[in-house]
N, C-alpha and C positions, 0 to 999 in steps of 0.2 A: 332689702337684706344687705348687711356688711360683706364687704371682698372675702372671702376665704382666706386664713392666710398662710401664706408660707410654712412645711416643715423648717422646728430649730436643724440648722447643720453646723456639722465643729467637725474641720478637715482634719485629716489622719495622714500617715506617713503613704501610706497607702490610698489612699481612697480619693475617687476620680473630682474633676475640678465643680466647684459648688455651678447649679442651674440657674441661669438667671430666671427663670421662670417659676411663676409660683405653683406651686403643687396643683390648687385646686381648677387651675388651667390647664395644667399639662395632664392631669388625670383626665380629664372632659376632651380635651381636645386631639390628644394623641391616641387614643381609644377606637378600635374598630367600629364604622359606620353601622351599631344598633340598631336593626329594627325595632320600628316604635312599637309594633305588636310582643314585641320582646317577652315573655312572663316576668311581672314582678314577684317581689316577695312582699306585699302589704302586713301579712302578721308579723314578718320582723322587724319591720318600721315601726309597726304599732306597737310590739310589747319594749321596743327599746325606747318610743315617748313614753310610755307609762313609768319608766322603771325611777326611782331618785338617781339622783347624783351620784351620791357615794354609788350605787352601785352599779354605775355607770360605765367603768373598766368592763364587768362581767358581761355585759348585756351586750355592749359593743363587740364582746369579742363572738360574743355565740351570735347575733345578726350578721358581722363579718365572715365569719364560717357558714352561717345558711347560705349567703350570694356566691359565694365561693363554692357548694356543693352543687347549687343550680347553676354554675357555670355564666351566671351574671358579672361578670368580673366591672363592666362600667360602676353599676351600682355597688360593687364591695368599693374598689377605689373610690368612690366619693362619700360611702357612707364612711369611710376609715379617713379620709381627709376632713370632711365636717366633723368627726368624734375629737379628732386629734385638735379640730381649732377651737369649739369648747371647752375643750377638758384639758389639753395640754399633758403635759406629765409624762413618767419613765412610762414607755408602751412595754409589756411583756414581751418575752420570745415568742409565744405559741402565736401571737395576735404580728410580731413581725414577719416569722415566717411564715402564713400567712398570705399576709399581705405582698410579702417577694416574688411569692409563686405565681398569682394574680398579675402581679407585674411583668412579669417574664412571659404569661405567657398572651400579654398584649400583642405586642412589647411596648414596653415606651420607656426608653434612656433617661429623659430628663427626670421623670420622675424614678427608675431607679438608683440615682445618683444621689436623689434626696433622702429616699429610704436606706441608702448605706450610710450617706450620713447620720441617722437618726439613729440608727443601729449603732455607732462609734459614739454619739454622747450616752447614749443608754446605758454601752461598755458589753453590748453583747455580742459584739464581732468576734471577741477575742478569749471570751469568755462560755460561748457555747457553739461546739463544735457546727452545731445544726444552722443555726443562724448564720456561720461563717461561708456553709453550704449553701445556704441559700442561696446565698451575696452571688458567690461563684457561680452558679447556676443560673440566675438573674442575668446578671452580665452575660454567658453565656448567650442565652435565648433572645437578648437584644441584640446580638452580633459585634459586642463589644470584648471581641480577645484579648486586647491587650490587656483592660481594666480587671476584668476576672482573673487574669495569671497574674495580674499585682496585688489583687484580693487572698489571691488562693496561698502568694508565696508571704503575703504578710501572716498567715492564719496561724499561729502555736502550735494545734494539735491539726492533725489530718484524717480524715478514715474515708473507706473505700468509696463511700455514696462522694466526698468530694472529689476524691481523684474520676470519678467515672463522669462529674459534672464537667470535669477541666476537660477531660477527653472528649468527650462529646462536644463541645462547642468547640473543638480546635476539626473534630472529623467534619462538622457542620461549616466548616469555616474553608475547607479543603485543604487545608494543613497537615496532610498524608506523615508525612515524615517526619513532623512535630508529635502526632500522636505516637507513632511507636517507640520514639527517644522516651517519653514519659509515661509511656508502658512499662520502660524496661528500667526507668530509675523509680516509678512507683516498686516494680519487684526489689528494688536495691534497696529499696526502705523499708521491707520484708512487710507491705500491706499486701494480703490477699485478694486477688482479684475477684469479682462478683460475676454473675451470669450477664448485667448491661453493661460491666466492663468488656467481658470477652466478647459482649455483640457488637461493639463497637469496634474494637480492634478486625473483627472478623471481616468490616465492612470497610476498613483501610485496605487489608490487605490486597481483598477484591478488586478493589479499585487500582491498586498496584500490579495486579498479576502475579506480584511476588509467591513461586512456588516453593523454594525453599520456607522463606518464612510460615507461609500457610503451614507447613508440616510441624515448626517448631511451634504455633499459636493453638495448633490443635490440641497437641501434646500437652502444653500447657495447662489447658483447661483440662484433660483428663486427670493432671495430678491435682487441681481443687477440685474434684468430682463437681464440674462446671459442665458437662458433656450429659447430661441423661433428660435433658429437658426438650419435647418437642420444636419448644422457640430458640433454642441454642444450635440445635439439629439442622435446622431450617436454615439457619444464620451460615453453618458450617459449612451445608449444600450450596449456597448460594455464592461462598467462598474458592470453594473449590471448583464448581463451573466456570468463573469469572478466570481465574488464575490456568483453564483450560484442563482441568486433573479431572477429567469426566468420570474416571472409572473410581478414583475418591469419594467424589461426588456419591456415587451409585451405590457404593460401598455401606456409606454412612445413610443411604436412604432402607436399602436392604436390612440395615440394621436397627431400622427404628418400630419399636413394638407398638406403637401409639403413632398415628401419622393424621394431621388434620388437611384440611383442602390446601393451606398453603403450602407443606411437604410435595404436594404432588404439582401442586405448580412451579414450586420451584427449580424442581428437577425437568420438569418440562420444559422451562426458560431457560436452562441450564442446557439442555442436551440441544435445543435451537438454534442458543447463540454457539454454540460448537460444531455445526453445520451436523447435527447427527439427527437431521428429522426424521427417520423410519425408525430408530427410536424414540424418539417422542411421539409419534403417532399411535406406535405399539403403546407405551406408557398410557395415553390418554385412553387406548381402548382396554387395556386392565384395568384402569381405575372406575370405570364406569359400573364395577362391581362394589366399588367402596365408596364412589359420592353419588350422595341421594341428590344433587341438585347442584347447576354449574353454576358458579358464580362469574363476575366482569371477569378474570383477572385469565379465568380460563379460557373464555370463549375469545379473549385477545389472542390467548399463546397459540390454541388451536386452529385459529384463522390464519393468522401467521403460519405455520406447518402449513396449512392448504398452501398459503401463498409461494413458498418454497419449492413443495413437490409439487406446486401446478393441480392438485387434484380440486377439480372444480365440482366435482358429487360432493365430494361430502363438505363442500365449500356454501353449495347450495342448502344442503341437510341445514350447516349450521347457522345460517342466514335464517331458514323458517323457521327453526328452535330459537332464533336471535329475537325473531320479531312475535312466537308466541307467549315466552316467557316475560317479555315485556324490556328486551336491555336493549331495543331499538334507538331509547336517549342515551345512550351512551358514545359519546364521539370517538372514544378510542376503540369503540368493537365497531361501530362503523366506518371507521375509516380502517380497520383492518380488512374489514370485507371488499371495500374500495378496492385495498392493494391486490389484492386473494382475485376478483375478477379479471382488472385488469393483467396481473401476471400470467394466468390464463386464455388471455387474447380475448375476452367478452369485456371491450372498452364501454360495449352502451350501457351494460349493465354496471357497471362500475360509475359510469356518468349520470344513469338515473339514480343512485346512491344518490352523490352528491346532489344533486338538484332535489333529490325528497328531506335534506335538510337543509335549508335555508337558511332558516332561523340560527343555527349553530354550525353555520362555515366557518370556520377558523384557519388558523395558517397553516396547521398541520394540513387538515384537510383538502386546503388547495395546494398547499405541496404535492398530497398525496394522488390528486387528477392530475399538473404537471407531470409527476412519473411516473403516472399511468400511460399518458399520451406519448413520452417520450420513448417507453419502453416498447408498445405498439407503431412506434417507428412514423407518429403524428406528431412531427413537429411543428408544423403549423397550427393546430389546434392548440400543442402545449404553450405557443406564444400568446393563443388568443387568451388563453385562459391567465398566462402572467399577466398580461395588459387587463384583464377584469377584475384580475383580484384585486389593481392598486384604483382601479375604478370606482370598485366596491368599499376601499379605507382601507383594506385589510393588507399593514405591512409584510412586505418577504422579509424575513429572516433567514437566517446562514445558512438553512440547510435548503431553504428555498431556490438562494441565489444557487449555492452546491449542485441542485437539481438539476435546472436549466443549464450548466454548466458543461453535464454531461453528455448534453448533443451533441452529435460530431458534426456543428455547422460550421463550418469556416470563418463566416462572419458574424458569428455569435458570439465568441470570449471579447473583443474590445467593445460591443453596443451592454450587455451584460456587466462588464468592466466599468463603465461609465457607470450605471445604477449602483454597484459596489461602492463606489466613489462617494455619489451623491447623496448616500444613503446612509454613508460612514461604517462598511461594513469590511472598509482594506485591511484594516488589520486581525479581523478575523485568523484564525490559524484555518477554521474549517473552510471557508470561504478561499482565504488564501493559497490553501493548498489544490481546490478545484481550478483555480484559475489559474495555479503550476501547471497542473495535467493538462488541462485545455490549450495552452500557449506550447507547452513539448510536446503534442500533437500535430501544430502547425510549423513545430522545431522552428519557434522564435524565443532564442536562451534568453537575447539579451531582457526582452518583455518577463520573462519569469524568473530572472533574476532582479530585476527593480520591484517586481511584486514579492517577491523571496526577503528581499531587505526591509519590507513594510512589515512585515508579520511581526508583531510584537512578541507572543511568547511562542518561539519555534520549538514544536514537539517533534517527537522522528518520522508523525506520517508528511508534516512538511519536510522537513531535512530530507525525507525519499523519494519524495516529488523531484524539487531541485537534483537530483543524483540522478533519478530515471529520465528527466529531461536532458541532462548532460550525455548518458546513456545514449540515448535515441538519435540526438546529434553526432555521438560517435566522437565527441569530445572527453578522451580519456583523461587530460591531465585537468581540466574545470573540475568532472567528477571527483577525480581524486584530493582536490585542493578541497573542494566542500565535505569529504569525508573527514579530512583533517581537522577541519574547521568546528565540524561536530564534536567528535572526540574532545577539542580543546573549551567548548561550551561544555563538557561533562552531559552530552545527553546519549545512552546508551544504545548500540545501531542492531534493529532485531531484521528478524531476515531477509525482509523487505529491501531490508536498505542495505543491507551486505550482495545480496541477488543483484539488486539496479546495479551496483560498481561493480561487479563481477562482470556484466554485459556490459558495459563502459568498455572493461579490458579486452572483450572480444574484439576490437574497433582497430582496421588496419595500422592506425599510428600508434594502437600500447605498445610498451614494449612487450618483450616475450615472456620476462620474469615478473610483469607486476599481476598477473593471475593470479600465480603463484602466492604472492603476497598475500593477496586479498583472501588467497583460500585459506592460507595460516591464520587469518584473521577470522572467520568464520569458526575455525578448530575452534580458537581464543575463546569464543562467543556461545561453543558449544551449539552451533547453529546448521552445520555442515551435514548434517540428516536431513534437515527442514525441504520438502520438494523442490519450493521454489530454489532457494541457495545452490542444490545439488543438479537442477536442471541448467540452472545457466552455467555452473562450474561446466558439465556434459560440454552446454554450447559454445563455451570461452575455448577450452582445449580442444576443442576439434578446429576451431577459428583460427587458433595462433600456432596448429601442426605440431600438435602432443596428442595424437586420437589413441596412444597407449592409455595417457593421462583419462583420459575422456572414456573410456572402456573399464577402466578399473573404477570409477564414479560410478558410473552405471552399473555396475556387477553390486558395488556397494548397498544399492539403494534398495530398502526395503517396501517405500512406496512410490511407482512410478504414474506421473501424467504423461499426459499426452505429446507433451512438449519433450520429455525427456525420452522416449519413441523415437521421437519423432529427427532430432536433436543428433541422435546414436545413428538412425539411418543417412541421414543426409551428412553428415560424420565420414562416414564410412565412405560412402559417394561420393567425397569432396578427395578423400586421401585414396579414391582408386581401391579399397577394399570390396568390390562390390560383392562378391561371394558372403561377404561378414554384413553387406546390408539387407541383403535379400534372408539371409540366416533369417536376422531380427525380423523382418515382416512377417516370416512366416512363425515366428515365436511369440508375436503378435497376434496374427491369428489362431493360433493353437489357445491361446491364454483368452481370447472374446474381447480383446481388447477395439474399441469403436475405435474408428479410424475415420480420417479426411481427408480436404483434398491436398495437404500441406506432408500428409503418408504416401499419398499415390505421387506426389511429384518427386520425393527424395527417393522413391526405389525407381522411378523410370530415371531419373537423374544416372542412378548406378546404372542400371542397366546400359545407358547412353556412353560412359564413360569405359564400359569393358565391351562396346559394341556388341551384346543381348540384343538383336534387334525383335525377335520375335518374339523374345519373354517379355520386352518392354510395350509392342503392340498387346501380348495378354493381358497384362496386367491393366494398362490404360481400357482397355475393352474392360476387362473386369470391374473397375471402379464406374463406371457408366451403366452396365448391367446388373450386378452384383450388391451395390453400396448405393447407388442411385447418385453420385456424384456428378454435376454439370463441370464438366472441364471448364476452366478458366484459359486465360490467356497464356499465364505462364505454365500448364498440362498440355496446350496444342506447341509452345516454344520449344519444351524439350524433347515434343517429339518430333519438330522438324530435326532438332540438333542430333536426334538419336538416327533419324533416317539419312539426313545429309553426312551426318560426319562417316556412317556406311557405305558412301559416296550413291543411296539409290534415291538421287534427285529427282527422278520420275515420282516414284510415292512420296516424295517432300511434295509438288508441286500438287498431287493428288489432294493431298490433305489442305494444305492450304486455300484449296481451292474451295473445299468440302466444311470449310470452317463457319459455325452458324452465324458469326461476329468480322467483319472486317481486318485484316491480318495487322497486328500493329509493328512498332519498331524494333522491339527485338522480336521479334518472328523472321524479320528481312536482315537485321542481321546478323542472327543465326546461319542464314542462309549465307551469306555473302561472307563468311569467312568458311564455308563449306565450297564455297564455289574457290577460296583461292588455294583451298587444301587440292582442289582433285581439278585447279585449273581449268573449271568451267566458265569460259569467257561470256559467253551471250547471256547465261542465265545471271550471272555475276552481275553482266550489268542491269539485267533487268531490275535485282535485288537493291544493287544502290540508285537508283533512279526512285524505286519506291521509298527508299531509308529517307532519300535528301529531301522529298515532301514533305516527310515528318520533319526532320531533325536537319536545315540547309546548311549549318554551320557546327557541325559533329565532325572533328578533322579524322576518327578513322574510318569513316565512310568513306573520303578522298584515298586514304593511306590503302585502306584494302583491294578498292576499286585499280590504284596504281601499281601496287602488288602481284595482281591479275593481268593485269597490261605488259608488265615489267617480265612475271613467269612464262607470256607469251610472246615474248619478244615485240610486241607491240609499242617499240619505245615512242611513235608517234600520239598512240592516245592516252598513254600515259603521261608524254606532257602538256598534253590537251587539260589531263585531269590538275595538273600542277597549275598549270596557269589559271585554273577556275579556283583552286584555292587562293592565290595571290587578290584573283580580281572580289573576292567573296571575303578577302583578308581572313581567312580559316586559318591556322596556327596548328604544326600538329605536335601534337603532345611526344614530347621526347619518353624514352626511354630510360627509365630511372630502377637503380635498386637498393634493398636498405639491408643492414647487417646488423646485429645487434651484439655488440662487447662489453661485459662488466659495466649493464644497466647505462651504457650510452648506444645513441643509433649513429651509425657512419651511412651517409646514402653516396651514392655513385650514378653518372651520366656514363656515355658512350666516350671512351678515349678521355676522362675526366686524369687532369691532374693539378687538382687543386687541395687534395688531398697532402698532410702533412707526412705522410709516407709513402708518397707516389715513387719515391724512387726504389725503396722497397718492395712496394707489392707491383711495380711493371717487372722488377728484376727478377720475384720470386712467379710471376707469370710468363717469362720468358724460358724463365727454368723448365717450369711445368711443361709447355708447350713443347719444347723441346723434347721431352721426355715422353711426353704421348706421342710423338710420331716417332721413337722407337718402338714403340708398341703398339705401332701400329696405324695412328689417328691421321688421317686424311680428311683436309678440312673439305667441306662442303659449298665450295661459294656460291651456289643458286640458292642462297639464303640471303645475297648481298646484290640487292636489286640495282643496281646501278650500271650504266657502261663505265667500265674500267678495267687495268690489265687484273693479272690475277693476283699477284703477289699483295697488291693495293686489296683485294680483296677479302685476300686470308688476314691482312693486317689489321683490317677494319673488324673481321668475326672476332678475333683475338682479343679484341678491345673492348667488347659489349658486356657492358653494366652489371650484369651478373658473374664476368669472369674477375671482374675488376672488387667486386664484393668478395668473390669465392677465395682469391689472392689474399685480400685481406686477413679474410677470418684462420686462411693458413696461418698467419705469419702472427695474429696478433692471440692466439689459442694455442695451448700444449696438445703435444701430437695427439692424436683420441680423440678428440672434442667435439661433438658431436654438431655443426652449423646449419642455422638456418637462416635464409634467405628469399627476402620478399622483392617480386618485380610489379611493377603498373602495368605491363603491356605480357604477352603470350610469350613464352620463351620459345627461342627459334631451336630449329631441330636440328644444326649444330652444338649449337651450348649446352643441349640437352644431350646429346652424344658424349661431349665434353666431361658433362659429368659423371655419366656413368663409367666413366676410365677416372676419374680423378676418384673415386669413391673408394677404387681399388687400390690403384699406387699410393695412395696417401691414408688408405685404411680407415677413412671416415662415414659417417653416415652424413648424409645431407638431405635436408628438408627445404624443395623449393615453392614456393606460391606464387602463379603467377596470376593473370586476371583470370583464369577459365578455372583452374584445379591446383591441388596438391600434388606432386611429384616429390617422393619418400625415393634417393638413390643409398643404392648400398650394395658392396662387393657387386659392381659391376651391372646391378638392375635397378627398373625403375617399378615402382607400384604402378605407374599407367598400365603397363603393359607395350607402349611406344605406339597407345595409340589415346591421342587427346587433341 
């Protein structure tokens, strides 16, 4: 038999570059792999040999149309290529459209490149609209965008069926924002859109989340009464849960007189991915009145629901209905049941899952036993199982690596990192971004910022990664430079990623104003509702000593977690309001709010800080009794801090003794700055003897320890303690403090004049002093451990870090100004004296932080109480 030969082509201004391949090749061999058992069509072969010549067009065209109807498309494309190399000649439209459709939906390129060709010598590109459609729609379904939008913009006339072709192989294409540009210039060209136009648009949307537009796309279609069809409906629900408008959603479900099995699934996927499964569960048991029989797509969603709520009854239910009705071959209901045991905590049943399908293990499914085991808290098993699956062939993919990712093993992200690598899966965004969180875990920036610059298309859940890793580090100005970074990438920051730099700014080095900022930024974003945003604003302003700021947040909030609880009491406890934390607990429990152990440590915290010693003992008693809460380490620390700082060391000593766990280092020293409070020499040192086991090169162990020596005049073992730091080379941390003026920080030492207004702010400290020992201020020098006369003593308190700040922010703020003031080390109980007279004579409010608490001075008090 002769070669086949080639369609004639005659290139167009338009029309893509001629194939070197011959047709009756490229039809044969670009063609989906046929079964040979395939159904022919023999009587249309037959009656098309029978027919003559002349009537040879006709006959071709109706045998071309049979293979086409049975869905033969190999056999249409070769009987229409052998017709075309005997007979030759102008092909009809009906016989080329046709034949595009078939092509399209191979797909095969080469050969629709020759059928457009043949189409432009025929002269029916341009000449019938339908044909022109085809072209378009062709291109399309081969994933050829460019060539179809140079098709579509060559074509003279246009109607809806082509514009809905162009749309759809741009939404197929993921060209989100190309489709709704030509959405809205097809309306400028006044064609009316169709019900596969709006389904199409509908399913951009979705994909965008876009809520405004969803309302104008709906609206839309109700003005081409495009809106009354249960596939449009369907389309619109699916729209609107996607974009998160559930009660929309529910709206347009309620309102459909006509509702088919997909109606009720789609609402059901709808109310899941919206974390609303106790309505989707209700839904699925109303609908069980209106469907005679569940199909795949249900017994996935509803397995899923199990897997959420943990209900393993009717988990099981749907398992034996799984395996009676016969959808046991189905890998996505079984691997839903997979996820549905294991979230459950019945890992074996979820592992004889997997092991009863062999035959159809896929990657899904071994994903979905990796986070079964991982979630069950087997990571060793989930290892065993990644090492089997690449045993067995079967590649990980991103959401594989993703999985594994999620252990919190320490030396899992770089051996995982390596397979990433080798596997070529670093520029992954989804991948990319688990390997963020995993590395700002182990707060290794620099490692998730070299993986951060790998990501080829950076979306915002990476850009939130990178922020929450800087976050975590307490690296405010990194955070903030990669907020900026995004914005100038144009990728828009939702609350995730506004929340992560919100807690950035919580971090002792932000400044005071850049919360602030960021909260304006949130307004911007219309974001400042959202829980998370509004919980960390709660935790930022109580952090940087605005707990006004941080109470009107919370008043604000219409839906509160736990974190924002929890956030407000230890708030409250930090700025010495403890009346106003214990309020909120018990408004907490009025309201049945679930509590933990992170509630029971910020109201003992309060309790410790207004010296509550016995409501702090109930209350610890109560979360043990009560709430079934195991004390951790830091619930036994702060109730040494609550019992020692009441100076009754005997019940410190009780309890620590009584403790089910070995006492760790801040336990002892909690204690040992309790022992230099109330000058308990022996136990003191018992405290740092135990501290320096832990921790031999911690210099305020040496510093407190000498403090105690020093308060007892023991200046012998006091330099006993000196020379052990010298021989241990221990360094002790100076005394430093920070002010903050028009978005710059000033920090200060003890006696520091390096400052470019030192002569100023000693002059305007000189003044001051002055001025409170008319009124009274007698310096305290048993705050000034050292031998030396007096005068050398009061000169030295005068000069400490925070007087030296407090001087500043006088001289460098109009009278009123409300200063705050951060120290690294406890303020001593002169300075703190200090201020509570300076609050007055100088008519300010002052907010100091030093390592232990907030101290709020104002007209002459302090929030402590003067006892911290």
């Amino acid at each position: 038999m002769k070669p086949r030969a080639r369609l004639p082509f005659l290139p167009c201004s338009f029309a893509p570059k001629q194939s070197t391949k011959p047709l009756a090749t490229s039809a044969c061999s670009s063609l989906p792999g046929d079964d040979s058992n395939v159904r022919d069509a023999p009587d249309a072969r037959k009656a098309f040999d029978e027919i003559s010549s002349q009537d040879a067009a006709t006959g071709s065209g109706r045998a071309l149309f049979d293979y086409a109807r049975r869905g033969l498309a190999r056999q249409a494309l070769d009987h229409f290529v052998d017709v075309h190399r005997r007979h030759g000649g102008r092909v009809g439209a009906a016989t080329l459209l046709c034949v595009l459709k078939v092509c399209g939906s191979v797909p095969d390129r080469a050969l629709g490149e020759q059928l457009h060709g043949l189409c432009v010598r025929c002269g029916h590109d341009r000449g019938d609209v339908s044909v022109g459609t085809s072209i378009v729609d062709m291109y399309m379904r081969c994933r050829c965008v460019e060539d179809g939008r140079k098709a579509f913009e060559g074509m003279p006339e246009r109607n809806v069926i082509t514009w809905t072709s162009l749309l759809n192989g741009y939404v197929q294409a993921g060209a989100h924002s190309d489709v709704m540009a030509l959405f809205f210039r097809m309306r400028a060209e006044e064609v009316w859109p169709n019900l596969f136009t709006f389904a199409s648009v509908f399913s951009v949307v979705a994909s965008q989340g876009a809520v405004d537009l969803a309302r104008c796309v709906h609206a839309q279609s109700i003005k081409f009464g495009c809106c009354s069809t249960v596939f449009i409906r369907n389309s619109l629900m699916n729209m609107y849960a996607k974009c998160g408008m559930v009660e929309e959603a529910k709206a347009v479900f309620c309102g459909m007189e006509i509702r088919d099995m997909v109606s009720w699934n789609t609402l059901m996927a709808g109310l899941l991915l919206n974390r609303r499964e106790l309505e989707a569960l209700q839904l699925f048991l109303d609908s069980r009145s209106s469907i005679a029989k569940l199909t795949q797509p249900t017994y996935s969603t509803v397995i899923k629901l199990c897997a959420n709520l943990k209900q393993l009854g009717l988990a099981q239910q749907l398992h034996s209905s799984v395996l009676k009705h016969g959808f046991h071959s189905y890998d996505n209901v079984m691997t839903a049941l997979m996820d549905a045991y294991s979230k459950c905590g019945e890992l074996d049943n979820s592992l004889n899952i997997f092991l009863s399908m062999p035959g159809s293990q896929n990657v899904v499914s071994w994903t979905a036993m990796i986070n079964g085991c991982i979630q069950n808290g087997d990571i060793p098993l989930a290892a065993v199982h990644f090492s089997r699956m690449r045993e067995d062939g079967v590649a990980p993919n991103e959401f594989t690596y993703s999985t594994m990712l999620t252990a919190s093993v320490a030396s899992l992200p770089p051996q995982i990192h390596a397979q990433v690598i080798k596997t070529n899966y670093q520029s992954s965004p989804t991948v990319g971004t688990a390997l963020l969180h995993s590395y700002s875990k182990l707060c290794s920036t620099e490692e998730a910022l070299s993986i951060f610059e790998m990501i080829d298309q950076k979306d915002v859940v990476a850009w939130s990664a990178m922020l929450t890793c800087y976050a975590r580090a307490g690296d405010c100005d990194g955070a903030t430079n990669v907020f900026i970074k995004m914005s100038m990438h144009g990728v828009k920051p939702n609350e995730f990623t506004i929340s992560s730099v919100i807690d950035a700014c919580a971090s002792p080095t932000a400044g005071v104003d850049l919360g602030r900022q960021f909260h304006a930024v949130s307004i911007k974003h219309r974001c400042q509702d959202a829980t998370c945003v509004s919980s960390a604003l709660i935790s930022m302003y109580a952090r940087k000593g605005s707990i006004e700021s941080a109470q009107s947040v919370f008043e604000r909030q219409t839906d509160r977690d736990l974190v924002s609880w929890n956030s407000m009491i230890s708030g409250y406890a930090q700025h010495g309001y403890s009346q106003n934390a214990l309020d909120i607990f018990r408004q907490m429990e009025v309201e049945g709010i679930e509590m933990d152990g992170v509630t029971f440590l910020a109201v003992i915290m309060g309790c410790t800080h207004a010296g509550l010693v016995e409501e702090g003992r109930q209350h610890f008693d109560s979360m043990i009794r009560d709430y079934g809460i195991t004390p951790a380490m830091d619930h036994y620390t702060c109730m040494v801090d609550l019992y020692s700082r009441a100076g009754k060391l005997d019940e410190t000593m009780n309890l620590i003794g009584g403790m089910p766990f070995p006492a760790g280092p801040m336990v002892w020293r909690t204690l040992l700055g309790a022992c230099r409070v109330h000058k308990n020499v022996e136990l003191g040192k018992l405290a740092a003897e135990k501290l320096l086991s832990f921790e031999p090169l911690d210099s305020s162990t040496y510093v407190l320890l000498s403090n105690i020596y020093s308060a007892a005049g023991k200046w012998k073992e006091k330099d006993e303690v000196r020379k052990l730091m010298d021989t241990r080379k221990v360094k002790k941390e100076a005394g430093c403090s920070w002010i903050q003026i028009k978005n710059k920080v000033h920090s200060f030492i003890a006696s520091d004049k390096s400052h470019p207004l030192s002569e100023q702010i000693y002059a305007k400290l000189k003044a001051i002093t002055a001025r409170l020992k008319k009124e009274g201020y007698c310096p305290d020098t048993s705050f000034v451990l050292h031998e030396m006369a007096e005068e050398k003593k009061e000169a030295m308190l005068a000069m400490h870090s925070e007087r030296l700040a407090l001087s500043f922010g006088l001289i460098a703020t109009p009278p009123g100004t409300p200063l705050q003031i951060v120290k690294n080390l406890r303020v001593c109980g002169d300075c703190h004296t200090v201020m509570k007279m300076i609050s007055v004579i100088e008519d300010r409010k002052i907010v100091m932080r030093d390592c232990s608490r907030f101290h709020h001075f104002s007209s002459g008090i302090c929030s402590c109480g003067d006892f911290w």
